[in-house]
C-alpha positions in Angstrom: -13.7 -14.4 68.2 -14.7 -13.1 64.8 -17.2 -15.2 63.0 -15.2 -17.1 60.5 -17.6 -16.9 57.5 -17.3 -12.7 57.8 -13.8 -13.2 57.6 -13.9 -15.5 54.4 -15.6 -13.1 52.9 -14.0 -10.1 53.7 -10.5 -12.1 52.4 -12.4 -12.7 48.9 -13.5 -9.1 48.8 -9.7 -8.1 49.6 -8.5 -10.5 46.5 -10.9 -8.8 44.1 -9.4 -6.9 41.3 -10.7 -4.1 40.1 -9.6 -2.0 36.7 -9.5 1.6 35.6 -9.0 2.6 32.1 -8.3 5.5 30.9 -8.3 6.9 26.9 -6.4 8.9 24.9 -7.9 8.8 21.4 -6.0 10.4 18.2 -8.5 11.3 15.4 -7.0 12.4 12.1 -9.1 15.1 10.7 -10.8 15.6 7.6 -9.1 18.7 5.6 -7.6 19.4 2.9 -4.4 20.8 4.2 -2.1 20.2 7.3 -2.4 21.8 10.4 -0.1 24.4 10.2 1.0 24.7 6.3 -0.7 24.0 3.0 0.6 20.5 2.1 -2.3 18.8 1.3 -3.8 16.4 4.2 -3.5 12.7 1.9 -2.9 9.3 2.3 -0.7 6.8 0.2 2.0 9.3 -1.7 5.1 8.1 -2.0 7.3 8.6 1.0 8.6 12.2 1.8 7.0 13.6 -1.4 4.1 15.4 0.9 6.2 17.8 2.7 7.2 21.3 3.0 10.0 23.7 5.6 6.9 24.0 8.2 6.1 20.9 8.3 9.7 19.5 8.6 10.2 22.5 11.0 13.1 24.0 9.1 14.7 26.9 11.0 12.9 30.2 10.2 9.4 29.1 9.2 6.2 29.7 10.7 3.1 28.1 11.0 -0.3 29.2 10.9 -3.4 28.0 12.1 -5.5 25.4 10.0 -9.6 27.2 10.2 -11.3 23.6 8.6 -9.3 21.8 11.9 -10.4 24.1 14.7 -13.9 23.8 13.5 -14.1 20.1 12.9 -12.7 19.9 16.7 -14.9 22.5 17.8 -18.1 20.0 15.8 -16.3 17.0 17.8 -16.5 19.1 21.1 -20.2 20.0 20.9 -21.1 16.4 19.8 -19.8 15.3 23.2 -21.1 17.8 24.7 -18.0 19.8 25.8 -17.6 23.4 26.7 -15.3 25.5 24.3 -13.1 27.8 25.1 -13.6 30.6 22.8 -10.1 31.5 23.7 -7.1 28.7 23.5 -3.9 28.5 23.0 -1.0 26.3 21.2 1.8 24.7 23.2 5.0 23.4 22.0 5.6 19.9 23.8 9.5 18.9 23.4 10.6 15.1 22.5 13.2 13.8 20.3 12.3 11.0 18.0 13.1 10.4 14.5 9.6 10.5 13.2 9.6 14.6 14.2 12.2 16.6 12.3 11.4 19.5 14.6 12.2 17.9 18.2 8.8 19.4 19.4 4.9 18.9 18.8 2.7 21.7 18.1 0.1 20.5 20.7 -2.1 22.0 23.7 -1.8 21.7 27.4 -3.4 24.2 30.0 -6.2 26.3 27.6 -7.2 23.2 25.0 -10.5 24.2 22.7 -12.6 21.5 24.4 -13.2 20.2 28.1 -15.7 18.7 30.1 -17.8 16.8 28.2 -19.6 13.0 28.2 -20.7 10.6 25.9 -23.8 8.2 27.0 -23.4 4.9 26.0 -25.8 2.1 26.8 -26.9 4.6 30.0 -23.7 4.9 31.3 -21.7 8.5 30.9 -18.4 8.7 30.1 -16.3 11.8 30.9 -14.4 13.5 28.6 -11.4 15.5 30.3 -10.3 17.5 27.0 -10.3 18.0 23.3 -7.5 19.3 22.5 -5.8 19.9 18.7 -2.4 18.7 17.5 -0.3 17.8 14.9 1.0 14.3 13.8 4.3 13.4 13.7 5.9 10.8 11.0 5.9 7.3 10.8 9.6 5.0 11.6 10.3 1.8 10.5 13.0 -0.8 9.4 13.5 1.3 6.3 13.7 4.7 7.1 11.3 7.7 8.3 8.6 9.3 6.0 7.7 12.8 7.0 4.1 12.9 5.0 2.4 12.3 7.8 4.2 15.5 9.8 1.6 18.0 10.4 -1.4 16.4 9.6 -4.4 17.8 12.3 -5.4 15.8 14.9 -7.6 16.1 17.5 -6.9 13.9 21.1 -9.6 13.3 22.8 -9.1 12.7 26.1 -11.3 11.0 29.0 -11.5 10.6 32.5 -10.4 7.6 33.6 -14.0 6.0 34.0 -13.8 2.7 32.3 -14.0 -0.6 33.9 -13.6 -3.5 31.7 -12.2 -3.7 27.8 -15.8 -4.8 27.1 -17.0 -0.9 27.8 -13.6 0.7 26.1 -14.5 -0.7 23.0 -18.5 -0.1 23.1 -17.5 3.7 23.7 -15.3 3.7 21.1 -17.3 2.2 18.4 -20.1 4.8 19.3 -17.4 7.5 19.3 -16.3 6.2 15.9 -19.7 6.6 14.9 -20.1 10.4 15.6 -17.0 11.2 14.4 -17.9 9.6 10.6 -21.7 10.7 11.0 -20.5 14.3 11.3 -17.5 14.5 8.9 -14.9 15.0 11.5 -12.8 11.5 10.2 -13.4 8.7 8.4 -11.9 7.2 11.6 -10.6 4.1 8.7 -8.4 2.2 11.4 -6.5 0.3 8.7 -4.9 4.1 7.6 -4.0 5.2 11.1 -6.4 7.8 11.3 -8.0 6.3 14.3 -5.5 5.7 16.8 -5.7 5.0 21.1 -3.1 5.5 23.7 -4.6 3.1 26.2 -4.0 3.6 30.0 -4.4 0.6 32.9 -4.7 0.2 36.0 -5.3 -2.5 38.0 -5.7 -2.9 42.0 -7.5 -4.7 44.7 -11.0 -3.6 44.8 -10.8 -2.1 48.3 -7.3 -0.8 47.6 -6.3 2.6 46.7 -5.9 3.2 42.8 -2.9 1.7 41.4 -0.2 3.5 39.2 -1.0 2.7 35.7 0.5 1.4 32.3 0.3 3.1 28.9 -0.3 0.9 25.8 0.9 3.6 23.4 -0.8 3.7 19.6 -3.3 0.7 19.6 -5.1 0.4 16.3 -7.8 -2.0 16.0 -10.7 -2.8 18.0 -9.0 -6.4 18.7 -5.7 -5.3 19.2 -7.7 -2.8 21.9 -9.5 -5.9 23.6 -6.8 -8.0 23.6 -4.1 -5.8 24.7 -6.3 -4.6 27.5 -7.0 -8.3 28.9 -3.6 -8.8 28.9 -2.5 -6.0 30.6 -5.2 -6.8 33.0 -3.7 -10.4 33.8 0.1 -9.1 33.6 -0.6 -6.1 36.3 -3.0 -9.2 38.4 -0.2 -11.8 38.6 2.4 -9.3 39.6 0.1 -7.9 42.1 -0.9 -11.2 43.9 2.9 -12.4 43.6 3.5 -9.1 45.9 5.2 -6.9 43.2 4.6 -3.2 42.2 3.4 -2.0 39.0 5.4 0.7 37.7 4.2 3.8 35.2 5.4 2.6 31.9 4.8 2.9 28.4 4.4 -0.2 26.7 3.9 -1.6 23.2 0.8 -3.7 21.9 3.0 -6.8 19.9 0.9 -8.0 17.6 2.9 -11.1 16.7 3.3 -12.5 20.1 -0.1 -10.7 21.7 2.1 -9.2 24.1 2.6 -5.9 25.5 6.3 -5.0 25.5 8.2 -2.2 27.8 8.9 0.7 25.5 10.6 2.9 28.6 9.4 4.5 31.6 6.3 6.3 31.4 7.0 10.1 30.9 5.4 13.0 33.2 4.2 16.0 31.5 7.4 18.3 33.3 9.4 15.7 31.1 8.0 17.1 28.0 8.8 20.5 29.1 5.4 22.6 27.8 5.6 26.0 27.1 3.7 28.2 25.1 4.0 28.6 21.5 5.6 31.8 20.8 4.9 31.6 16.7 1.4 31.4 17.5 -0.6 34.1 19.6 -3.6 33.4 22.0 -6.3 32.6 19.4 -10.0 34.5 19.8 -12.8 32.4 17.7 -15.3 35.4 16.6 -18.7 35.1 18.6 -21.0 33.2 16.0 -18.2 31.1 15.1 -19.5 28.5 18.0 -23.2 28.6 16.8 -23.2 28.8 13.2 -21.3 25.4 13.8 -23.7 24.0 16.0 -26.7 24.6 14.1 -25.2 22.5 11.4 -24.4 19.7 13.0 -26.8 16.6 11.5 -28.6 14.3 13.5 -26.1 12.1 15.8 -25.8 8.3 15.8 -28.1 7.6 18.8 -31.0 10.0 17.4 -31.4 8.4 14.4 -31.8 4.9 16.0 -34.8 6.2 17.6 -35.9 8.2 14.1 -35.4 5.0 12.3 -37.8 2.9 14.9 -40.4 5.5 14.7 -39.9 4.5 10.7 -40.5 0.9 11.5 -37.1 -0.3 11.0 -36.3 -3.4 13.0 -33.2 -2.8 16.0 -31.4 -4.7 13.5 -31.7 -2.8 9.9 -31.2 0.6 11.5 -27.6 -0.7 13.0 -26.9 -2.1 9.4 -27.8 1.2 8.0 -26.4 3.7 11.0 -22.7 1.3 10.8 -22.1 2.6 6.8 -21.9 5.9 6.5 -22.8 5.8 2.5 -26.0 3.2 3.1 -26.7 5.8 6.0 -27.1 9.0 3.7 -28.4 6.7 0.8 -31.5 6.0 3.3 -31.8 9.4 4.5 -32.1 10.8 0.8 -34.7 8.3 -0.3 -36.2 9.2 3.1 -36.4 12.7 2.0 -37.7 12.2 -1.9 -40.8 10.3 0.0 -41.8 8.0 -3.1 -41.6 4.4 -1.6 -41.9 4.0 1.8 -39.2 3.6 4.2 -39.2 -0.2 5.2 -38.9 -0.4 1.3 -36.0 2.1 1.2 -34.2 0.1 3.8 -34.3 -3.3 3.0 -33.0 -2.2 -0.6 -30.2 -0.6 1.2 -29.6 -3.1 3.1 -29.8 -5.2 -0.2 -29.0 -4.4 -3.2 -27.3 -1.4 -1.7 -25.0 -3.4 0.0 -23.8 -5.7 -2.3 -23.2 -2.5 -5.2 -21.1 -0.7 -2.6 -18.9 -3.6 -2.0 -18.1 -3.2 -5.5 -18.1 0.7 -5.7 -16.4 1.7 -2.1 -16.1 4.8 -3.2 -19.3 6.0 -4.9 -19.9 9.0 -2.7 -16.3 10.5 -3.2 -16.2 9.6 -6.8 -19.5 10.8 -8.2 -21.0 14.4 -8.1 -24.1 15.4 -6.0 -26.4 15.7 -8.9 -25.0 12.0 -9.7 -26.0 11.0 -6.1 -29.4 12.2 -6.6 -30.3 10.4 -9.7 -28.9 7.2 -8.3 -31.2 7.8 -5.6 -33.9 8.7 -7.1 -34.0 5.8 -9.6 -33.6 3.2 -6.5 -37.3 4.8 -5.0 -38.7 4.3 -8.3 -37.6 0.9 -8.2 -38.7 0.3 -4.3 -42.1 2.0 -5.8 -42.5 -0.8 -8.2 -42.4 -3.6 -5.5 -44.5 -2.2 -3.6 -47.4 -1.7 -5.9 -46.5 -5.5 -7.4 -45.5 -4.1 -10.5 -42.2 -5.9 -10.6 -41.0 -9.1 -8.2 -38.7 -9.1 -5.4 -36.3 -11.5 -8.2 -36.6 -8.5 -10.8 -35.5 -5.5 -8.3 -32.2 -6.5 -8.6 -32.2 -7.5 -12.8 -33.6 -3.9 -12.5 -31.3 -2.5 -10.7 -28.3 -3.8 -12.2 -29.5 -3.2 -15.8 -30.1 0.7 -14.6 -27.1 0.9 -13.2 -25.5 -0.5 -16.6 -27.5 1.3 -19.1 -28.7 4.5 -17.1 -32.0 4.1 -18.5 -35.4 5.3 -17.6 -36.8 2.9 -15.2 -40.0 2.6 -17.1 -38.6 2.3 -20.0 -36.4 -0.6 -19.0 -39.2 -2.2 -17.1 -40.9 -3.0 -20.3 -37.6 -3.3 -22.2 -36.9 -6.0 -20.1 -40.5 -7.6 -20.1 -40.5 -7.8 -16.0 -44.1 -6.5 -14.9 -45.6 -9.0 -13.0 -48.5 -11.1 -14.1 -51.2 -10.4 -11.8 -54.3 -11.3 -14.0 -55.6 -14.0 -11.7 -57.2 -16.5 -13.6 -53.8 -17.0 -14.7 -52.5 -17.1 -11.1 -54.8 -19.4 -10.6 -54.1 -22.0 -13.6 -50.6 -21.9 -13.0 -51.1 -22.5 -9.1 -53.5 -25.5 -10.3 -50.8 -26.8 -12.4 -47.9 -26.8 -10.2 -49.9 -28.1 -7.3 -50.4 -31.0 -9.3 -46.8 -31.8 -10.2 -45.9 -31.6 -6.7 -48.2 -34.3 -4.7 -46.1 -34.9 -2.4 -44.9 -31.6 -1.2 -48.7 -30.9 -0.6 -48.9 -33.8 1.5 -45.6 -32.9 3.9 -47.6 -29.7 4.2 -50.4 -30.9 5.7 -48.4 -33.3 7.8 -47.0 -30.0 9.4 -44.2 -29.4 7.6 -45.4 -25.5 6.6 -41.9 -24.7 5.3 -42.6 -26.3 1.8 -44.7 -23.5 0.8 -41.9 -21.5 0.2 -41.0 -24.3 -2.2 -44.3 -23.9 -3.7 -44.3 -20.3 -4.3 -40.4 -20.7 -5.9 -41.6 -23.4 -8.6 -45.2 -20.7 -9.5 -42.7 -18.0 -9.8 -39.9 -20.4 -11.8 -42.8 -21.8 -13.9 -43.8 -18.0 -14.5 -40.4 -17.1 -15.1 -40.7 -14.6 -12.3 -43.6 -12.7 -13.5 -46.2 -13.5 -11.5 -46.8 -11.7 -8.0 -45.6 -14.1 -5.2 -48.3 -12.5 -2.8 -50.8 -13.8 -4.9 -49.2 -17.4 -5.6 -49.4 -17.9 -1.8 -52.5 -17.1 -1.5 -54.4 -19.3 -4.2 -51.6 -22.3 -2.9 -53.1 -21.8 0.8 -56.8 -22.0 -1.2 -56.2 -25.1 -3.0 -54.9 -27.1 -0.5 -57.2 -26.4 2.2 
């Protein structure tokens, strides 16, 4: 007889699920013109005003190659560490919906630019199957079709299906977002649709084969990623343990009901019926075109967390820094001028920084280089100041913000503005003395253990001051005095 605990536990092994993801991920690219014509590559134009015959695919027109797109994918290929195919080839791949005038996509199938590559994420590689280049098709809805989007370059990037949980889909794909913004590729801004994922799921008992899977076709949003993956998880689970089959389908992501919804049955790639692009010859990239690529591309997401600790950056301030791309090349400059030290640059980026872009989104597109420079250069004067206790940590930002105003020299509005600190300490001293003794009972809590009120202290020397004496030194005479 078998023993009866063995068999429990075999039957709880049999009943637990186990789920393989697979990604296809569509990255808008970051040119100036479409893929295959010179309509220029923009967001926002009113409908069907950014179109051209190629792009529409009137009869008679031909395409050519976009240069910018290959070599942003070929960037994308080496970040992930992909071999590329110095020769590749276009493929047309044939479907009929209302969002692509010409009935085909100018795609790749057998020869893409990119394959076999990884991504490490929190020690685990991921596979990438492909990078292959495309075009965009249009967007449908209730009130019509607009064709501006036709033709814009994409990139797919394709991976093996090596996920196991939403949890480690959407932890590769932030990273992957990352690189792709760090290097220029995309700005990958989900809202616009220029970061886009075709998510495939499977779901089976763990000591069953693999299961067919489901598509969730175009999921934007890291939620709407999570949350249609757990529910496709659940839906294939309960149709499983009721004895059903899962089917391939593609399905929809519904947003309003956090559903996914049967679009139709999942399409093989004989139903798209590939061939290859006969207005577009086997393409040969020229033999530095690879390298002269690679040795421009800038340090990648994951490097410069471990730059930024060698800096003495907490975990913390790097991420804040490395998750906006403008704070992120802010730092680096005032990491190159060298004038104030890093921990300074930093926490003004993560300060003051912070709350000007949220006001000005789009300083670095809107403003020249030389513009750039003398905004960061005037913010390492400023961090400068702070450090040698010239100015307070309350005057950085009246500083900053009257700079920013005015345009100033930052000496000049330094005593313009009256805001070197008082350090002469006799002075300290007196008006430690005097603050002490309006606040009797605050020393008292101290002593009695509550140590927080010496922050209080410090606020009513610097209020007193009116923000002109040096903090550092308040605290000190405050701990003197009392003890």
């Amino acid at each position: 007889m078998p023993d009866r605990k063995n068999c429990d536990k075999i039957k709880n092994m049999k009943n637990e699920f186990e789920t393989i993801i697979g990604l296809e991920v569509h990255i808008e690219l970051l040119t100036k013109t479409k893929m295959y014509c010179s309509c220029k590559n923009t967001f926002g134009a009113k409908e069907n005003t950014v179109i051209c015959p190629i792009c529409t695919g009137y009869p008679g027109t031909l395409p050519t190659v976009n240069k910018k797109a290959v070599e942003l994918a070929v960037r994308a290929g080496l970040a992930l560490n992909c071999k590329i195919n110095r020769r590749f080839k276009m493929a047309r791949k044939n479907y009929f919906y209302p969002d692509l005038p010409k009935g085909y996509q100018i795609s790749q199938l057998d020869l893409p630019l990119c394959e076999n590559g990884f991504l490490n994420v929190n020690e685990k590689k991921y596979f990438i199957s492909n990078i292959h280049l495309e075009e965009d098709a249009g967007k449908a809805d209730d009130k019509g079709v607009d064709h501006n989007r036709c033709g814009i370059p994409l990139i797919e990037i394709v991976t093996e299906p090596c996920f196991n949980s939403a949890e480690e889909v959407l932890t590769f794909l932030k990273e992957l977002r990352l690189i792709l913004i760090h290097l220029d590729i995309s700005d990958c801004k989900i809202e616009q649709g220029s970061m886009r994922c075709d998510v495939n799921v499977s779901t089976h008992y763990k000591n069953d084969p693999v299961g067919e899977r489901c598509e969730l076709k175009n999921v934007s949003g890291f939620n709407n990623i999570l949350q249609g993956i757990l529910y496709e998880e659940k839906r294939q689970r309960e149709i499983i343990s009721n004895g059903g089959s899962i089917f391939r389908e593609t399905r929809r992501w519904d947003i309003g009901s956090m559903k996914s919804v049967l679009l139709r049955s999942k399409e093989n790639t004989e139903d798209y019926r590939y061939f290859n692009e006969p207005d577009l010859q086997l393409i040969s990239l020229p033999e530095n075109f690879i390298d002269k690529i690679a040795s421009n591309i800038s340090m990648l997401p994951n490097d410069k967390r471990l730059y930024y600790k060698s800096l003495e950056l907490s975990e913390q301030m790097a991420e804040d820094i490395i998750n906006d791309i403008q704070k992120d090349r802010i730092f680096c400059a005032c990491i190159k001028l060298n004038i104030c030290a890093p921990k300074t640059s930093a926490v003004l980026t993560n300060g003051i920084i912070s709350e000007f872009l949220n006001h000005n989104p789009d300083f670095f597109n809107n403003n020249s280089d030389k513009c750039k420079e003398e905004f960061c250069l005037s913010l390492c004067k400023i961090g400068k100041l702070k450090e040698d206790n010239i100015i307070s940590s309350s005057s950085v930002k009246i500083l900053f913000d009257s700079w920013t105003k005015s345009g100033k020299d930052i000496s000049c509005l330094v005593k313009e503005l009256k805001l070197e600190q008082d350090s002469d300490i006799e002075r300290v001293k007196t008006l430690v003395r005097q603050v002490l003794q309006n606040n009797q009972k605050s020393i008292e809590a101290y002593k009695n253990g509550k140590t927080n009120v010496l922050a209080f202290l410090v606020g009513q020397c610097m209020k007193l001051s009116g923000g002109k004496t040096d903090p550092a030194l308040c605290k000190e005479y405050i701990l003197k005095e009392i003890h």
